[in-house]
C-alpha positions, 0 to 999 in steps of 0.5 A, spaced: 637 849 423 633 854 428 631 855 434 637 854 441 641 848 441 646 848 447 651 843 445 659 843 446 663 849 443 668 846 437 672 852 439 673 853 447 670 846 448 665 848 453 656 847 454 654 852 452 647 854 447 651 854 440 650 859 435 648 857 427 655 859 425 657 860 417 664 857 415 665 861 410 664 868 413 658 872 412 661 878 408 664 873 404 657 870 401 654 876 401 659 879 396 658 873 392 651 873 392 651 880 390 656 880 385 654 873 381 647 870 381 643 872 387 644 864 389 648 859 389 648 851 388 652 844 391 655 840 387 651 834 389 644 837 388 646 842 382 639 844 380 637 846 387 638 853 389 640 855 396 640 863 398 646 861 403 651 857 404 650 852 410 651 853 418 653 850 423 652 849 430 660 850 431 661 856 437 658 858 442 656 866 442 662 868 446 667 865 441 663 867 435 664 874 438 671 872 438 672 871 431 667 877 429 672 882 430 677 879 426 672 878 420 670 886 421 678 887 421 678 884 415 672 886 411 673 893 412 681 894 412 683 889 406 677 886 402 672 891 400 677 896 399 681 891 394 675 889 390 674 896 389 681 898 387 682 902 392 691 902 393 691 900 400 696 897 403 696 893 408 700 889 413 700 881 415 699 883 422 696 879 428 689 880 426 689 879 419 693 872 422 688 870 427 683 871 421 686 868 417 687 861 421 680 862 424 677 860 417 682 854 415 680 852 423 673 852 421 674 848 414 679 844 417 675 842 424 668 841 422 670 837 415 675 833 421 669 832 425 665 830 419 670 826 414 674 822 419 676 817 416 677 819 409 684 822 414 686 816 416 693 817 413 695 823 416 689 823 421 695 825 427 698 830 423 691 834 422 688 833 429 695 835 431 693 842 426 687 843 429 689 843 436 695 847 435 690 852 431 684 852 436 690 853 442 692 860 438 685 861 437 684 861 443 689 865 445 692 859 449 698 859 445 703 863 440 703 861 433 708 856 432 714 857 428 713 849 425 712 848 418 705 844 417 707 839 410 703 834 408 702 829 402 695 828 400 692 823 396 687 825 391 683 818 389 
């Protein structure tokens, strides 16, 4: 996917051009190509060779902005000083939080949108999710203090 395509933020809902946003944060794959084989395959077509993972018109550049911060927060301050073994400790604060829920955000909303009906069971529940997800996201709302429970049928 290149070039601009304006289309509706998943994120804050408005039109707006959307940017090609990974799921999967950036420094994440980057570390996994580098410290693997340099490329990476899909279940589905296991012989093709792919030099990312894939994008998706997801956010507008605000609310990808949004999400940058906390990613670099937590690049810089958890993840590269862990895998270099450096000793650091590190408090599960509100920018780990918000990064936290903002990748399950990502994986929950874009496979909600895309898979539907494999979620018909609790498909309430997991809308209920996301919203409550985008809503802290979007700083709209205070993380809530429920617990989220869910059985899930693996067929």
């Amino acid at each position: 996917m290149s070039g601009s395509a304006f289309g509706t933020c998943m994120l804050c809902g408005e039109e707006r051009e959307l940017c090609n946003s990974h799921i999967i944060p950036k420094f994440a794959i980057s570390w996994l190509k580098e410290t693997g084989s340099g490329f990476f395959r899909q279940i589905v077509n296991p012989n093709i060779k792919y030099q990312d993972f894939p994008k998706r018109r997801l956010l507008c550049k605000e609310c990808e902005q949004r999400f940058s911060k906390r990613e670099k927060y937590f690049e810089e301050e958890i993840f590269y000083p862990y895998i270099k073994g450096k000793p650091s400790n590190f408090s599960y604060d509100k920018s780990l939080h918000y990064f936290l829920i903002s990748v399950l955000w990502r994986i929950l909303a874009v496979d909600l949108k895309q898979n539907k009906n494999d979620f018909k069971q609790f498909l309430k529940e997991i809308e209920d999710t996301e919203t409550d997800w985008r809503h802290y996201l979007l700083e709209k709302k205070l993380p809530l203090n429920r617990t989220y429970t869910y059985f899930w049928q693996i067929s």
